[in-house]
N, C-alpha and C positions, 0 to 999 in steps of 0.2 A: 658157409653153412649157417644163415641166417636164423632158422627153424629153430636152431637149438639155442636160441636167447629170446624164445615167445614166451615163452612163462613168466620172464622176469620183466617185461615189456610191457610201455603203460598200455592202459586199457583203452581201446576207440572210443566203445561204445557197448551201451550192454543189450542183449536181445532175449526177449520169452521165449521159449520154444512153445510152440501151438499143437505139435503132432508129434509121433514117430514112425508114424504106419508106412514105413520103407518097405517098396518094392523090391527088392535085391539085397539092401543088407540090414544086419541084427541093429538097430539105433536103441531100443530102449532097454539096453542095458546101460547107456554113458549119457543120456539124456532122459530128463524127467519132463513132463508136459507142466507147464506153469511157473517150471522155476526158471529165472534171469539168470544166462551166463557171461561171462565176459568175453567181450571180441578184441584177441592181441594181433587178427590179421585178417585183412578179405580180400576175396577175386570177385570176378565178376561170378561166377557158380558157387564160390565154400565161403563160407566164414570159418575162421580158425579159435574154437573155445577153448575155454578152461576146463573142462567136461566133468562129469562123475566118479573118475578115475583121480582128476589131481593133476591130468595131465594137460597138453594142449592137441586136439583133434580135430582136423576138417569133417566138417559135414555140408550136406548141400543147402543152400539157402532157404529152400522148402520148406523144410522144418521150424524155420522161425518167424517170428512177426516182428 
């Protein structure tokens, strides 16, 4: 259960979110447009943040620049 030692996990790299205009799900509650989060994981579709919350959440890579 890897997942549950991303928080404490060094940071890749950090990315801007540019958008939140989700088609399908609520994003801009855990993402802010402009601010820089941190990436403790990625696939080829999610990057895995630090998000709004405190916590760490996939979102789809769209979202960011």
């Amino acid at each position: 259960m890897i997942h549950l030692n991303w928080k404490d996990a060094p940071t890749i790299k950090t990315v801007k979110c540019e958008h939140t205009n989700a088609k399908k799900y609520l994003v801009s509650n855990m993402l802010t447009v402009g601010k820089e989060y941190e990436v403790k994981n990625e696939t080829d579709e999610f990057y895995f943040v630090v998000d709004n919350s405190g916590h760490v959440g996939g979102y789809y890579k769209e979202y960011f620049a």
